[in-house]
GUDREN-818256 format. One record per residue: x negated, y, z negated of N, C-alpha, C in turn. Coordinates in steps of 0.05 Angstrom, whole numbers, plus 5000, padded with zeros to 4 digits. Atoms other than C-alpha are relative to their C-alpha. Example, Ala and Ser with C-alpha at 12.3 -4.5 7.8 and 13.67 -1.06 7.14 Angstrom:
REM GUDREN-818256
498249765000475449104844498250245000501649765001472749794857501550224986
***
This chain:
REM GUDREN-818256
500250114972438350544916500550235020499649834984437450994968503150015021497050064987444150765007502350204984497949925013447751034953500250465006500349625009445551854959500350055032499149964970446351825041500349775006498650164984449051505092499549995027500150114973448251365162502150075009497549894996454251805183502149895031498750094983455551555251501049714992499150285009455950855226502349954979497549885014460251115170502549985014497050004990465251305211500549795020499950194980464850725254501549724983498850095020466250385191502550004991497249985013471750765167502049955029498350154974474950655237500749734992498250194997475149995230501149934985498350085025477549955156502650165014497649814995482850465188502049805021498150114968485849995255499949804990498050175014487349435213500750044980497549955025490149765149502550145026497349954978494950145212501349764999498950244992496449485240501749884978498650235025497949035170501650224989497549825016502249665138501950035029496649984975506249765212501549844990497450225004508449015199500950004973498149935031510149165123502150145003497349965002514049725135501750005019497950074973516949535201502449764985498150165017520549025147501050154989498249765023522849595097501750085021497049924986526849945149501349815008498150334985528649285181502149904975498850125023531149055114502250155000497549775008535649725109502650015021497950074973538049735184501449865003499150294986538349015205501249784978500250255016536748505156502649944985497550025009542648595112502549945005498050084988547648495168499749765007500350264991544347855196499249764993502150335015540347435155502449914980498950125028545747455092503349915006496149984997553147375085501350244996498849685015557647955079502949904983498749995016561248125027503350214996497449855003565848635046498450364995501749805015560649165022496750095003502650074985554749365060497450104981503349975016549549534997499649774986501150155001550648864977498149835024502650084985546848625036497050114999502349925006542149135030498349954976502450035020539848924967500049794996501450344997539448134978497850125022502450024982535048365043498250194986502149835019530948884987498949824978500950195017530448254947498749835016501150084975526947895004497550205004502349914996523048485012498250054973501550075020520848454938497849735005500450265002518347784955496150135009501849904983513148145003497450054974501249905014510048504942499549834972501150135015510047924892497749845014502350184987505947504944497350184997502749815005501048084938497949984984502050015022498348014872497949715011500950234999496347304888498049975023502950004981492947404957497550274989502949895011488848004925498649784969501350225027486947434865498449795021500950234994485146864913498250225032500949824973482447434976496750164985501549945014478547734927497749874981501550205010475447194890498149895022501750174978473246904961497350275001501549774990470647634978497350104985502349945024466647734920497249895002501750215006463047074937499450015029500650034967462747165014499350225013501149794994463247805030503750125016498249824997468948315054501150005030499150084960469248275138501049805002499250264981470247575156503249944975496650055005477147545106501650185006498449934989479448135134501250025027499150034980479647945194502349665011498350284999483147225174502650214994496349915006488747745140500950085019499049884968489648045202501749905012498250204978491847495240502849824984498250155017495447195184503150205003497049815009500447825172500749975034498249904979500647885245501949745017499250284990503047145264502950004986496950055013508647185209501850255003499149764993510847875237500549835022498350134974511447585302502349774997497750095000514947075278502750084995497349935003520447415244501750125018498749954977522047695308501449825015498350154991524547105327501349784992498350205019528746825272502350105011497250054986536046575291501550174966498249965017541346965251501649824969498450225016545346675189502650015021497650154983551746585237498149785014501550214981546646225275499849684985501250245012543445775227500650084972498550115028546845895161497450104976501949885017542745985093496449855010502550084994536345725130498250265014499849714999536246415158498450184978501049815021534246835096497649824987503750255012529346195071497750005011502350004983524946245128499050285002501149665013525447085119499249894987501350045023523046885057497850014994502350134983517746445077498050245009502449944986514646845129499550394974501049685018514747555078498249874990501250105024511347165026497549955011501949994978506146985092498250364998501649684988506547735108498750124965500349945025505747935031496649914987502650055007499847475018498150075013502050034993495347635066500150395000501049735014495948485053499550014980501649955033494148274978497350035003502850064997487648105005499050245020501349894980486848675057498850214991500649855001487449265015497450124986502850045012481449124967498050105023501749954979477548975027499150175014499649784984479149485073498750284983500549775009477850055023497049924990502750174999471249684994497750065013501050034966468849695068498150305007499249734999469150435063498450124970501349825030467450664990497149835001502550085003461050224985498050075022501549844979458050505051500150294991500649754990459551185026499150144983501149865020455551704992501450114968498849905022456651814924501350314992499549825005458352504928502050115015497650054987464152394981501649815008498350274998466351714963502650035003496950005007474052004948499850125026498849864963473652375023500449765009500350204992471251805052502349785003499250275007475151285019502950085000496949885006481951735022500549755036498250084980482651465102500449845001498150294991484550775102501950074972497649985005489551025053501750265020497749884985492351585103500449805017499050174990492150965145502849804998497450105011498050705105502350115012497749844980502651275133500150035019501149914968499351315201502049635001498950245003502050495199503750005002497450055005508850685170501450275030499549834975509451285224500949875021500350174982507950775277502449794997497850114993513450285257502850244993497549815007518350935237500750055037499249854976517151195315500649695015498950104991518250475337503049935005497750005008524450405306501450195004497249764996527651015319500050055026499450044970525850935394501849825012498650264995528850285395503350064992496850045001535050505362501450295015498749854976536151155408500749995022500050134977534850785470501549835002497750265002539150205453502450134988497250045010547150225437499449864969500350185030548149995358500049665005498750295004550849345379497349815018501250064988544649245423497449964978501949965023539549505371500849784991499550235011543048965327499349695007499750304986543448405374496749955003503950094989535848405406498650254992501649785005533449085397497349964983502150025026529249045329498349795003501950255003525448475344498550045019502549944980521448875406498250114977501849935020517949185337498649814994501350115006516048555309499549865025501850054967513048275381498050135002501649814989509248865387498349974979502450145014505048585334497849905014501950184985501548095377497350195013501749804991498748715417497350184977501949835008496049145369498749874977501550265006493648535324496750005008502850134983488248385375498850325008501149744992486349095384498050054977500850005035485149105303497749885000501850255000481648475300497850035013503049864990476248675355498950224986501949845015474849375322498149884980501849975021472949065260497949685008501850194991469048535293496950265003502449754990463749165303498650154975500849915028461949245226498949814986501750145012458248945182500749974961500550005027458048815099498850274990501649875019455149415057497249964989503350115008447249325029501349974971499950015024449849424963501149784987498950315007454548814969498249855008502250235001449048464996498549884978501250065028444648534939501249924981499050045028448648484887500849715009498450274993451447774922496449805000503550055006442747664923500549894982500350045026443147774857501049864977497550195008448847454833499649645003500250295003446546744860496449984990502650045015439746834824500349994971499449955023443046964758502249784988498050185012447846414721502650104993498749865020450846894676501750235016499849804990452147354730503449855019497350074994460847094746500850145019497349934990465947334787503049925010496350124993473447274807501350134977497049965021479347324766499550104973500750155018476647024707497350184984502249785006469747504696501750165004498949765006473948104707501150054983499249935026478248094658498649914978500950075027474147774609497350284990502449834999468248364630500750375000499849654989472148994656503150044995497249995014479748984611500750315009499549844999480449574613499250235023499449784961478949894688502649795010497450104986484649314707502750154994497449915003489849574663499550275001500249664997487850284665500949995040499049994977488250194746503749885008496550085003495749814740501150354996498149754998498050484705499450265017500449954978495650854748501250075027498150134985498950494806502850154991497650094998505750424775502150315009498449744997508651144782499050015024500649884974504851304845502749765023499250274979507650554878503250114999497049995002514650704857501450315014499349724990515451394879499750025034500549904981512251264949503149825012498850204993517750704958502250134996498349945005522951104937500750215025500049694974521651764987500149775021500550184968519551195053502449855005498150254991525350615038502350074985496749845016530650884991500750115004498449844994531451445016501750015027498550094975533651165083502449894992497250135001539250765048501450244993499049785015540651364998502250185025499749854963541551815075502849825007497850074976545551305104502949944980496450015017550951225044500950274998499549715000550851965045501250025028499249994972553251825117498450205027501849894983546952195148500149795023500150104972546251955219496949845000503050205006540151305222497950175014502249884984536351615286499250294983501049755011536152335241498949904978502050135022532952015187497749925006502450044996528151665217498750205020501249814984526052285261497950194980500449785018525952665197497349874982503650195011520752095166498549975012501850044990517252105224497950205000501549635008515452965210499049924976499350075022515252675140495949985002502550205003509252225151497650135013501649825001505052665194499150144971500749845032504353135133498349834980501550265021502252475092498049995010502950004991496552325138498250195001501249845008494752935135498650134971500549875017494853175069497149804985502550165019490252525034497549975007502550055006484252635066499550334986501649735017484353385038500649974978499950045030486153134973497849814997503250164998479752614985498750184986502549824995475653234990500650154971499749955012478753544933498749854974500850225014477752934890496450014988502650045004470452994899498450264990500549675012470553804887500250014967498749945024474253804825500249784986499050255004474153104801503149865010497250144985479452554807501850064978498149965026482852624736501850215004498649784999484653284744503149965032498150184978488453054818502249935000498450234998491052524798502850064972497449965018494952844731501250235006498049824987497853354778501249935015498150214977500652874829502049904973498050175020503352444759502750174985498149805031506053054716502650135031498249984984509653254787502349885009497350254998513152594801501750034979498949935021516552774731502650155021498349724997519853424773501449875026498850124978520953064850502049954993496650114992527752654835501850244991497349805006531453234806499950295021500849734972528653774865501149865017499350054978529953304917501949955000497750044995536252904907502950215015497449894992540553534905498950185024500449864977536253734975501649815023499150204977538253105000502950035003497550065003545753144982501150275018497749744981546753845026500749905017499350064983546453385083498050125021500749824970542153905124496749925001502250114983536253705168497450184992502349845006531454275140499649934969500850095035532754055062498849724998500950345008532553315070497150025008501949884995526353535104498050054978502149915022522853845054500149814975500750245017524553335004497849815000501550234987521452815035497650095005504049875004514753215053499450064974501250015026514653434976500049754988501650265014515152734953497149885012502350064980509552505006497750134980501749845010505653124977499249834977499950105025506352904909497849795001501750294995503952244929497650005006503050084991498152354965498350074983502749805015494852834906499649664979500950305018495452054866498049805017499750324985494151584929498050025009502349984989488451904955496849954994502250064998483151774916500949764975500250145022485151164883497549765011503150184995479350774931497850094982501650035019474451074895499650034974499549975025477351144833499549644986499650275010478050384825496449815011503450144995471150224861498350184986501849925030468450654806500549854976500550125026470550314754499849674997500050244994468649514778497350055005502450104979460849284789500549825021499050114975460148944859500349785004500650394998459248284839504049934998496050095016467748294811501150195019497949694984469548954862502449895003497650124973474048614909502449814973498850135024477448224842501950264989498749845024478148824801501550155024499149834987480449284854503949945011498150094994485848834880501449954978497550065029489148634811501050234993500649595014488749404791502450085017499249864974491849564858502949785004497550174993497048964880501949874975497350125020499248664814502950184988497949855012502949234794503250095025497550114979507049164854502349945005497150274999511248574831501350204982498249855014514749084782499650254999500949724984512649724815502449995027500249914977513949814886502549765012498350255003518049154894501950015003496849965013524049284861500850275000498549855008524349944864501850105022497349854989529150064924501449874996498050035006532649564897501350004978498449875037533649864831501750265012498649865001534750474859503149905019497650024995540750134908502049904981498250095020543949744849500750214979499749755019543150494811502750105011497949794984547250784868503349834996497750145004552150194873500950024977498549945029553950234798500750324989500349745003553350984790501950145012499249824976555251294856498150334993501949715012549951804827497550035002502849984998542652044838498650034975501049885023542152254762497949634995501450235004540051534744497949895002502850024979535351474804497550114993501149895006532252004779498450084979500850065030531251824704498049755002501950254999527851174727497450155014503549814991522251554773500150144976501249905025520951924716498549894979501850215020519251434669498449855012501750264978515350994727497550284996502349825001511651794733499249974968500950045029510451774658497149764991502850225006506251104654497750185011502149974987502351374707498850274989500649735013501552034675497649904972501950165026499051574612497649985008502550224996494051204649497950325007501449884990491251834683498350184978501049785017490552274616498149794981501750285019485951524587497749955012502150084986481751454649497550175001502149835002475051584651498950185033501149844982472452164699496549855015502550094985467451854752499750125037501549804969465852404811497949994994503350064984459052274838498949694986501150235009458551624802498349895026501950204981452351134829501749804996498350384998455050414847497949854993502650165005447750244841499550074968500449965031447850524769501349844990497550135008454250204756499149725001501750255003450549574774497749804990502350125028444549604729501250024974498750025026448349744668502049815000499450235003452049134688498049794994502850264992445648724698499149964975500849905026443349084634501349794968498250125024448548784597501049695000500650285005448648084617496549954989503350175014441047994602500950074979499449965031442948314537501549774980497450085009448847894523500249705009499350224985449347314580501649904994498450074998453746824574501149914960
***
């Protein structure tokens, strides 16, 4: 298919724009919760105990919640998408994450209203949770199927630097809000001008991607698909068709997910039991995250130079070395080490994170993309990314030690190290090839 060997470059990027201004938007209100959870949440929503990391890790269990709902909206987001098409549900997630973001801005305290308080957190995560299961498929999708096969991993790297450009955006909210405000102010009303400020850039989102269109390739294949019987999708066809790109994308995942979660939200609690000062932390993640946005679209470009394999088991075999480099940068206390920690984990990350769009829309035909991509991508989540700041706080609480912390990323880098040295190498793959040797193989086979 000619679509597949060029592109239409202005439209391209018109494209990746708007996959980019609502992945910003739906990751602000994610991790505008992670720090919230670390700062706030733990003082107000729960009970105290006398002991301020047990709060933190009932409101890190709350924020797990976020990342189990995930799997489920990329299963039921993806299944629709497959069958409908990729725009018109991301523009329903949109509004979805951004409605239960606003809300939590204006939930009443537990002094207020008692354990009804953390139920309704609950609630609306599990809101905000399900509807980024469904975005990130989409969003990247949007992006790799418009783009030439021979710079699908450039391409398809920016709506993941969009992820940190997102977390930037609620890092510089939050640390404006808490320099400008008194603690007791921040506490009281402060944090909830973040989630408000949803509403705004919501509807900013939502128009861009009103200005794009479907892919030809998903067209056809969705042609083709209702001319053929045999020709499935959802859940249900993927795994029974493509076993092994799901679980090969899980491992994958699980070391990258755990490690980014560890440098962005752990290391804020880690900092603040170390008695680092909040506003220097989040200043220091806000230098942090530049560097992130930066670095994954030149690891894109890389991706597509050198393959992705190679990449991706130098980002894996690194996460191995991060927790024992950084911890003892973090523990001097000083604003140039913690520093560099935090940008070499980022690093790390992006040489995994960057081309996992088209690593995963290589290995799915288009009729199952949006299926496989999302299970690959969000299920590993619920025991990835989830839990892990609040493994690592229950490490620290029992410990009082980073060695621990540091034995668990390791083994989380290990899977992913597995999956990377199993997967098959696909730089310059066709999508339209990828799609006749599916086609190929139902007439062969059918049902």
């Amino acid at each position: 298919m000619q679509h597949e060997q060029t592109a239409d470059l202005p439209y391209l990027r018109k494209v990746v724009g708007a996959s980019m201004a609502g992945t910003v938007v739906e990751w602000y209100e994610f991790f505008l919760y992670g720090t919230a959870a670390t700062l706030v949440f733990g003082q107000l929503f729960f009970p105290q105990t006398g002991n301020e990391l047990d709060g933190i890790i009932a409101a890190f269990a709350t924020y797990a919640v976020g990342f189990i709902a995930r799997p489920l909206g990329g299963v039921v987001f993806g299944h629709i998408g497959d069958r409908v098409g990729r725009k018109s549900l991301l523009q329903f997630s949109l509004l979805l994450i951004g409605a239960s973001t606003f809300l939590m801005g204006c939930l009443p305290s537990f002094a207020s209203i008692g354990y009804l308080a953390p139920i309704l957190l609950v609630t609306l995560r599990f809101i905000q949770g399900f509807a980024l299961g469904g975005e990130w498929g989409g969003a990247v999708l949007l992006v790799t199927e418009h783009s030439p096969n021979r710079s699908r991993a450039f391409w398809g790297s920016f709506p993941q630097a969009a992820v940190p450009v997102g977390n930037l955006l609620a890092t510089v909210v939050m640390l404006a809000l808490s320099a400008l405000l008194s603690e007791a102010d921040f506490l009281a009303w402060g944090w909830r001008i973040g989630f408000w400020l949803s509403v705004v850039i919501i509807a900013v989102g939502y128009y861009i991607r009103t200005q794009v269109t479907d892919s030809p390739i998903f067209t056809k294949a969705r042609e083709e698909a209702e001319q053929r019987a045999a020709a499935g999708y959802g859940l249900t066809e993927v795994f029974r068709r493509e076993p092994r790109g799901v679980f090969t994308a899980m491992g994958l995942r699980f070391g990258e997910n755990i490690l980014y979660y560890m440098v962005v939200t752990f290391s804020i609690t880690y900092l603040h039991h170390r008695e680092v000062d909040t506003t220097r932390i989040l200043a220091l993640l806000f230098l942090a995250h530049i560097l992130h946005v930066a670095v994954i679209p030149f690891v894109g470009r890389a991706a597509d130079r050198i393959g992705r394999r190679p990449v991706y088991l130098a980002g894996a075999a690194l996460t191995l070395v991060w927790p024992f480099v950084a911890f003892p940068m973090f523990d001097t206390g000083g604003a140039a080490m913690i520093l560099g920690a935090i940008m070499l984990g980022l690093a790390v990350h992006g040489l995994m994170y960057a081309a996992q769009p088209a690593i995963m829309t290589e290995m799915f035909p288009t009729r199952m993309r949006y299926s496989g991509v999302s299970l690959g991508y969000q299920v590993t989540a619920i025991v990835a990314g989830s839990w892990a700041p609040l493994i690592g706080t229950a490490l620290l609480r029992e410990y009082d030690s980073w060695v621990p912390i540091a034995w668990y990323i390791l083994a989380a880098g290990a899977v992913s190290l597995v999956a990377a040295l199993i997967m098959r190498e696909s730089k310059g793959a066709s999508l339209a090839a990828i799609d006749a040797a599916d086609l190929r193989r139902l007439e062969a086979g059918g049902r």
